[in-house]
Every structure is written in C-alpha cells, then in structure tokens.
C-alpha positions as CSV (number, residue, x, y, z in Angstrom):
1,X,0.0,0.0,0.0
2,X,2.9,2.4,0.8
3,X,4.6,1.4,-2.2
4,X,1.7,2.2,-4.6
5,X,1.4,5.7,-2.5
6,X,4.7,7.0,-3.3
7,X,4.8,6.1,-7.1
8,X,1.6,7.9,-7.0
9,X,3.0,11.0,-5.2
10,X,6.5,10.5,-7.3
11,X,3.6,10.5,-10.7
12,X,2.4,13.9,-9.3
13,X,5.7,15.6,-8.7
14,X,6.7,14.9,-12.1
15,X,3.5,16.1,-14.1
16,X,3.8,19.3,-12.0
17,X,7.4,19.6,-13.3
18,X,6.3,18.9,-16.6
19,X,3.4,21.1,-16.3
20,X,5.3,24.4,-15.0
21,X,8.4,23.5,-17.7
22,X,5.7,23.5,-19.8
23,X,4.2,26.9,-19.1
24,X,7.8,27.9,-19.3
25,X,8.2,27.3,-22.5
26,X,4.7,28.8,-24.1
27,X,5.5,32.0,-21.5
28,X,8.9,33.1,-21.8
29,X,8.8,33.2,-25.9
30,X,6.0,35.4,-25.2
31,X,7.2,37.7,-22.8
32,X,10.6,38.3,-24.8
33,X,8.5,39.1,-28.0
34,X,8.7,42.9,-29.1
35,X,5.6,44.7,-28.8
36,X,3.1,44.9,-31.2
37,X,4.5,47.5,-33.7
38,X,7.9,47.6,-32.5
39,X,10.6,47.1,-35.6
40,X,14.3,46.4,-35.3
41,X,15.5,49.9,-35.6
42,X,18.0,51.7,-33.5
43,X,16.0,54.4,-31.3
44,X,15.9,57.5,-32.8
45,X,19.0,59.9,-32.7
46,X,18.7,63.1,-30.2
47,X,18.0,65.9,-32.1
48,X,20.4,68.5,-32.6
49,X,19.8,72.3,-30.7
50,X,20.6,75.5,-31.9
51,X,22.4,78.1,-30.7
52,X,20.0,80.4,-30.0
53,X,18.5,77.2,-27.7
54,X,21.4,77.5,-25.7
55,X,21.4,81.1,-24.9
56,X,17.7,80.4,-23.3
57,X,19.7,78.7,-20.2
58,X,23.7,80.5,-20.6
59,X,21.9,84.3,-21.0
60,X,25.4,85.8,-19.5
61,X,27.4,83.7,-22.0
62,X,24.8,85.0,-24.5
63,X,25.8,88.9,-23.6
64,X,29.7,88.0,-23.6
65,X,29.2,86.7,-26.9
66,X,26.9,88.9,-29.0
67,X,29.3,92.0,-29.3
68,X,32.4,90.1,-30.0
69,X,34.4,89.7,-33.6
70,X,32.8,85.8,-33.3
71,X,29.5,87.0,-33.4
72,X,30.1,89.9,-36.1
73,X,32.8,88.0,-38.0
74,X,30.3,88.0,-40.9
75,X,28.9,91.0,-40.8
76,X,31.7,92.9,-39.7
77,X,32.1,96.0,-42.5
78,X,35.7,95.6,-42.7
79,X,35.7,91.6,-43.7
80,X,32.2,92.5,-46.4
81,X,35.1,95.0,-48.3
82,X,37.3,92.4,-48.4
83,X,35.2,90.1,-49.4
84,X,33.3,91.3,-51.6
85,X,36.3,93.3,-53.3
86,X,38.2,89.8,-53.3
87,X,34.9,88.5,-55.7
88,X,33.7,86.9,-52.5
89,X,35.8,83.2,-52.4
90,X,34.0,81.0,-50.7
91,X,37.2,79.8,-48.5
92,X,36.7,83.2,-46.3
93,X,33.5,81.4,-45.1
94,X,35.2,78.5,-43.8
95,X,36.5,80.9,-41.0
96,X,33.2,83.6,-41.1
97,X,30.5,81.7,-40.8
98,X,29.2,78.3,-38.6
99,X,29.8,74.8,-40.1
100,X,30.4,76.4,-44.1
101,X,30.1,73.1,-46.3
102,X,32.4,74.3,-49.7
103,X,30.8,71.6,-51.6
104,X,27.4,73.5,-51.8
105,X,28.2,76.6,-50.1
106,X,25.8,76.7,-47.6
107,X,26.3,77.6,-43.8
108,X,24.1,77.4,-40.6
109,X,24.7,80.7,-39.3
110,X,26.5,83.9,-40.5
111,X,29.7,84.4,-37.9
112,X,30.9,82.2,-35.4
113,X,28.3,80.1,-33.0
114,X,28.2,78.0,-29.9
115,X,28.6,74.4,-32.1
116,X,31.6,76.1,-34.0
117,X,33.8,75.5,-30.7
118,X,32.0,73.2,-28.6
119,X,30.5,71.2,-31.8
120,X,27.1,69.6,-31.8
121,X,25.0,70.1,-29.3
122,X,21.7,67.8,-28.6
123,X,18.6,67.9,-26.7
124,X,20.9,64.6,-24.0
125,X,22.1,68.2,-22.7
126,X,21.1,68.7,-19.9
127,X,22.8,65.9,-17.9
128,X,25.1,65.1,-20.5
129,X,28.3,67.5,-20.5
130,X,29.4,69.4,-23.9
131,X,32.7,68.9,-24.8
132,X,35.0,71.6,-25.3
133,X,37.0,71.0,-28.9
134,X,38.6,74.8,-28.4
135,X,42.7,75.1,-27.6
136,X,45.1,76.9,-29.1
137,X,45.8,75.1,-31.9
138,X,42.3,74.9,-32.4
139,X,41.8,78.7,-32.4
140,X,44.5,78.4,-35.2
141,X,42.6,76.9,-38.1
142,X,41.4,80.4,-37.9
143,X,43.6,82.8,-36.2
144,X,46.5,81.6,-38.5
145,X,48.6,84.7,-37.9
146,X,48.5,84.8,-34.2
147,X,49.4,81.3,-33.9
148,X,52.6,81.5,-36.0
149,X,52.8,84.8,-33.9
150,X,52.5,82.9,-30.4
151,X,54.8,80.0,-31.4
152,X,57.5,82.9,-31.4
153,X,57.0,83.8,-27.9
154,X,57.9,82.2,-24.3
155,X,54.6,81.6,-23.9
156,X,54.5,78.7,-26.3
157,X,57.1,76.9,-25.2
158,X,55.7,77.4,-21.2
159,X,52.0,76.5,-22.3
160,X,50.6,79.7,-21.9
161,X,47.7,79.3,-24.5
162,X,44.7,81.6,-26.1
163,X,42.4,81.3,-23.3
164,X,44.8,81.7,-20.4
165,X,44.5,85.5,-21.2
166,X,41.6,85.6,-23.4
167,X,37.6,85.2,-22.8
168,X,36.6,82.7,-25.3
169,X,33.2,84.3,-25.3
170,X,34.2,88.4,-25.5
171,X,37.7,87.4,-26.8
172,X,38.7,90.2,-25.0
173,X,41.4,90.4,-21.6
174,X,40.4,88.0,-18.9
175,X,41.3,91.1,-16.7
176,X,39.7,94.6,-17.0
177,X,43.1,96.3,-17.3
178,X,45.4,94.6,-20.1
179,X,48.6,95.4,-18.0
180,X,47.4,93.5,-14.8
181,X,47.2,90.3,-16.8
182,X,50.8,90.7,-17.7
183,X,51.6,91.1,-14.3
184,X,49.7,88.6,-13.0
185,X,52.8,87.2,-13.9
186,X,55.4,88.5,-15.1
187,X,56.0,90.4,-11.7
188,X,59.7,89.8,-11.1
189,X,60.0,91.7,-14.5
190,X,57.7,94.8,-13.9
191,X,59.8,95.9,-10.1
192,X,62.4,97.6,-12.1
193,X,60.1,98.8,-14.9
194,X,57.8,100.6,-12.3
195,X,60.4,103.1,-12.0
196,X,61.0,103.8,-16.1
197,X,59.6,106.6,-16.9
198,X,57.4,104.8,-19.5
199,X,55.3,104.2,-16.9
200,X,55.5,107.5,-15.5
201,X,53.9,108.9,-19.0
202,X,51.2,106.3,-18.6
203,X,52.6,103.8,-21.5
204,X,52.0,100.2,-20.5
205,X,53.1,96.6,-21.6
206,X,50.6,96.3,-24.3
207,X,51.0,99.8,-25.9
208,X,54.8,98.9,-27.0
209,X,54.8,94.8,-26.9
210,X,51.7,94.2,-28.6
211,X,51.8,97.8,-30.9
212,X,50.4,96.5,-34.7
213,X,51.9,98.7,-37.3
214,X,49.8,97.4,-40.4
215,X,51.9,96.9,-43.9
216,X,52.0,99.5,-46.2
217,X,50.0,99.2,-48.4
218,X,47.4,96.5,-47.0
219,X,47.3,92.8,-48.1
220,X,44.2,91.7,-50.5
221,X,42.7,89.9,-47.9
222,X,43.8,92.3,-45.2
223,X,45.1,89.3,-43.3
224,X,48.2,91.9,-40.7
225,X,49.9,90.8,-38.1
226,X,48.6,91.0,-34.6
227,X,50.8,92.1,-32.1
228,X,51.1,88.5,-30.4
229,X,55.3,88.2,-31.1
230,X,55.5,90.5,-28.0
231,X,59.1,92.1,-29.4
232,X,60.0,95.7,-29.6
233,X,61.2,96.5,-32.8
234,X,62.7,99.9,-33.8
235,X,59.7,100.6,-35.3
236,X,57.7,100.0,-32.4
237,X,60.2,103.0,-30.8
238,X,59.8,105.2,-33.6
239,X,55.9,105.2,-33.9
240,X,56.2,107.7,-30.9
241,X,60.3,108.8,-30.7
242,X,60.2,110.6,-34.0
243,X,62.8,113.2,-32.5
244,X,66.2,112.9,-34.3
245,X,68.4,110.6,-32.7
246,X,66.7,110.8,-29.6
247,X,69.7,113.6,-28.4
248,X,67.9,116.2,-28.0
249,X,67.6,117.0,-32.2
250,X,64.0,118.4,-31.9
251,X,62.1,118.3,-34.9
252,X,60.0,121.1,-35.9
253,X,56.0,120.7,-35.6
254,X,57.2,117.3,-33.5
255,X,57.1,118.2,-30.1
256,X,54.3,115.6,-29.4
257,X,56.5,112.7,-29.9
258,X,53.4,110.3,-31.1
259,X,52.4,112.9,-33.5
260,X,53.8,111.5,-36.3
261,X,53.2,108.0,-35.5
262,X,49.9,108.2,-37.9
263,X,53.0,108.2,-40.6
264,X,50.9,110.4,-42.8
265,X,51.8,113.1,-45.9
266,X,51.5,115.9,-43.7
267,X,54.1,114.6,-41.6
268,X,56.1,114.1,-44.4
269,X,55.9,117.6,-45.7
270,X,57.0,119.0,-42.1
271,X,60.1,116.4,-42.2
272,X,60.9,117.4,-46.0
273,X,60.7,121.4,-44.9
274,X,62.9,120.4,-41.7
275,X,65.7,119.2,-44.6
276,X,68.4,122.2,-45.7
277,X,70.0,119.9,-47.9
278,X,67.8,119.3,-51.0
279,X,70.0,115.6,-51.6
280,X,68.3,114.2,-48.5
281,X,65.1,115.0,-49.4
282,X,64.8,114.3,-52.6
283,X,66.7,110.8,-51.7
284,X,63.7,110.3,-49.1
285,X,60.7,111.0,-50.5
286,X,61.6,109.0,-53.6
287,X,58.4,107.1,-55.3
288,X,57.7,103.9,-54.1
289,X,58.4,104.5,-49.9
290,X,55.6,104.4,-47.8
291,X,55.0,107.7,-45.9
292,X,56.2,105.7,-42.7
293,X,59.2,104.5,-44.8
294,X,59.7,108.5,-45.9
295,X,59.4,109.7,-42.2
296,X,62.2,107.1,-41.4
297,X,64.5,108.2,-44.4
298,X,63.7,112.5,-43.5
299,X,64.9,111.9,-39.7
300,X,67.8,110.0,-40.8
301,X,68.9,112.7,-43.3
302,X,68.6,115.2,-40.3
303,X,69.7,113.1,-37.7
304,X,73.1,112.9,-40.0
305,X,72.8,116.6,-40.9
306,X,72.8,117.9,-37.6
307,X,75.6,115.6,-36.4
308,X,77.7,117.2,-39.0
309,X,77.1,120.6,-38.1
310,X,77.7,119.7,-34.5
311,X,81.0,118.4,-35.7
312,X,81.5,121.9,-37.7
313,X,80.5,123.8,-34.7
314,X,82.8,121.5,-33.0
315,X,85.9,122.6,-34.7
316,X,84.8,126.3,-35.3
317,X,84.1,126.2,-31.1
318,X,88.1,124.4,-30.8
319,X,89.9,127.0,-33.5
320,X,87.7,130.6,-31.8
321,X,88.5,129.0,-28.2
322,X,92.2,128.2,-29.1
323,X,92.6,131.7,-30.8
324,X,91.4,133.3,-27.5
325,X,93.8,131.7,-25.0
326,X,96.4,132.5,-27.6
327,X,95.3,136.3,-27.2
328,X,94.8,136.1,-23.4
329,X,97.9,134.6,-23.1
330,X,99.8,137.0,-25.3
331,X,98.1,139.9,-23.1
332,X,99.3,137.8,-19.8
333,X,103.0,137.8,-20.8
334,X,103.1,141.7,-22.2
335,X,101.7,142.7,-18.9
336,X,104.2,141.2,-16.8
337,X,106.9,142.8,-19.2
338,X,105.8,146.0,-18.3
339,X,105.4,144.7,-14.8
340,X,109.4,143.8,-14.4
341,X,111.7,146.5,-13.7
C-alpha cells in the first residue's frame, strides 16, 4: 500500500514539473517578443539644438558673446570689403560663418556660433556635459597669424595658450586692465620697470609689446599681423620717438613725440621742410616709400645733418677757443713785461 502511494506522489511531482516547464516554454517566448509594432530599428538619434537654444539657459554667456568679432565675424564691415572686393571666395567662409560646407556653399549661421567650438550640441544636454573642442591650436585653423605669432613667444614653449588670457566668449582680456594680466605674472619683470619713466607717462606693456603697425599698403585679404610676437622692434620705438636721434635734435611741428606716428603726408611735408640739404630730401621722399618708410629716411637725413654741423661747430668752437687763450695769453706775458723793472 505504501509502495503504490509513493509512485503515486512521485507520478504527481513529475506532471507538476512537466506542467510548469511546460508553461515555461509557451511564456517566456512570449514575454521576450517585441511589442506589437515595434521594428528592429536603432532608437531615434537626439535631435540637434541650436544656438539660440542655448542662450535660453547660458543668458550671461549670450551677452559675452553677442558683441564680440565671433559674433560679427560675418557681418563685420571691414571683412564685407574684403570680401566682396576679393569677388567673395567662398574659402573666407570657412572661418566667417558656422559649419560652411564648400561643396554647396551653404552655412548654418553667418559668424561664429556656440557648435563652432563646442560642436554639436543635442537635446541629451542637460545631464550630458558638452565637450569643449577649443585650444590653441584649435583657435588656429582660424587665427592663423596669431598662432605662428604665439609659437615665437615664451609663452608657447611654457603652455601659456589663447584662453589663459583671453575670454573665449568676448575674446577680450580676462582682466579689465590689459597690464594686470601681464603682471599677474610676469612680476619679477615689472619691479624695475615701475620706476621707467614709461610708466611715468602712462605707456603700458601692451601699448609697445603688442603695438600692430599694419603693412603699407594693406594685403588683399587684409590678413596683418597682430601684435602676439611681444618684441619691440625699432619701429615699435619710432611710432612715438620721431625726434632725431633721440639727443635732443628736436624736430619742428614734432614736439608731441606720437604725432607722427599716424605716418601720414602731412608729416612728411614737415620732415621734407625740416631738410636744408635738398639731396636728403629728394633721396627720401623717392616714389615707391611708404610715408612711414619717408618719415624714417627725412629723420635719418637730419639726424646725420645735424651731427655734421655739431661736428663743424665742434671745430669752429676748438679753433675761436684756441685763438682766445692765444690772445689772453699774449696779453698775460706783455703785462708782466711792463710789470718787471
């Protein structure tokens, strides 16, 4: 009797096994099958904002932005005479406008956007961070001139880049006051030069080591150098010291120093009258120099005029002064002739 009870109970244990395998089986299928509708394609991608999305949260990077050369690098008027005098090539886009595709010459935005530093931006932000793409080099797909400027300087070789003294957004100075940011740290430098009297005038760091004298005439594209070597040149001196060899040689009409910085015809004119040998003026204001070129030539024409008559008066002031103590001395001796007994 026992013996018939547990086949019976070991029957029932194994049709409940069977039966929940069983369910198992018709279930599972069932509950891993997609949805009704549902396809096998990838999810849609997150859809790509615009910049004038992201101003709607970053209003302050919005205000930085919208009065910079970024925003106007488009419609700035100097760059539309350029261009438009060049026959406008499309190449100028690349650098004027957001994401220009050359192959159909189309652009997203006229000047330079959010995406065309940080890249594509979707709707995953906010959480997801945005990547910055912008460093130096990276400003230098554009900025071309400044970065074979900067590769020049110290601060190249000690990793000083763009944005450790620029504002990506305003591009300006990080600091109010230009001069501060150079002392922020260059301060070892700037003890002694507190006491020049550079200072004392009110000239700072930038107004000699980053001065731009634009080429004569202009490039095309109007592509100039930037003032990012940092080195004083002599013409960086003489866009301010137009005095004749700084020795005291006033010029006429230049008592301003920085008067004739401008470097135009007038100044010429007042250099050319300053001239009483016709040779040096006609040698400087030959066709073909620029009038800072002709400024230049003039105060080197009087700068070796009026050494020369220094040197005359030199040698008139030696014979008239040797020609006196003869005399005196001739006067001396007849005196004490008559003195003597």
């Amino acid at each position: 009797m026992k013996k018939r009870l547990c086949q019976r109970e070991r029957c029932l244990f194994l049709g409940g096994m069977l039966a929940v395998l069983g369910a198992l089986v018709l279930v599972v299928p069932w509950a891993l099958a997609a949805p009704a509708g549902q396809t096998d394609e990838p999810p849609p991608e997150p859809e790509v904002i615009s910049p004038s999305d992201c101003q709607e949260c970053h209003l302050d990077v919005k205000n930085h932005w919208q009065d910079s050369p970024h925003a106007h690098a488009f419609d700035d008027p100097y760059f539309q005479e350029r261009w438009q005098g060049m026959g406008q090539p499309g190449e100028c886009l690349v650098c004027h406008t957001t994401n220009y595709q050359p192959s159909t010459g189309e652009y997203d935005a006229e000047g330079i956007s959010c995406v065309s530093c940080h890249g594509e931006v979707t709707t995953e932000h906010p959480p997801a961070t945005v990547p910055i793409k912008a460093d130096s080099e990276y400003c230098g797909t554009c900025h071309t001139t400044t970065l074979g400027e900067w590769h020049q300087t110290g601060h190249a070789s000690s990793e000083i880049g763009c944005m450790d003294c620029h504002d990506p957004h305003s591009q300006g100075a990080l600091f109010e006051v230009v001069d501060d940011l150079c002392i922020n740290c260059h301060q070892e430098s700037m003890e002694k030069y507190l006491e020049d009297l550079h200072v004392q005038k009110g000239i700072g760091c930038v107004d000699c080591h980053a001065l731009v004298i634009p080429p004569n005439p202009l490039p095309e594209d109007g592509i100039v150098p930037t003032g990012h070597t940092f080195n004083i040149t002599p013409a960086t001196c003489v866009a301010c010291h137009t005095d004749a060899l700084h020795a005291g040689f006033s010029l006429p009409g230049f008592e301003d120093g920085a008067k004739a910085g401008n470097g135009n015809g007038e100044d010429v004119e007042i250099l050319t009258a300053s001239l009483q040998s016709d040779t040096g003026g006609e040698q400087a204001t030959e066709e073909g120099l620029s009038p800072e070129q002709q400024i230049q030539a003039l105060e080197a024409a009087l700068a070796s005029q009026n050494v020369t008559l220094l040197f005359q008066g030199g040698i008139v002031g030696l014979v008239l002064g040797a020609s006196t103590a003869w005399f005196v001395a001739q006067n001396i001796r007849a005196s004490r002739r008559e003195d003597q007994p």
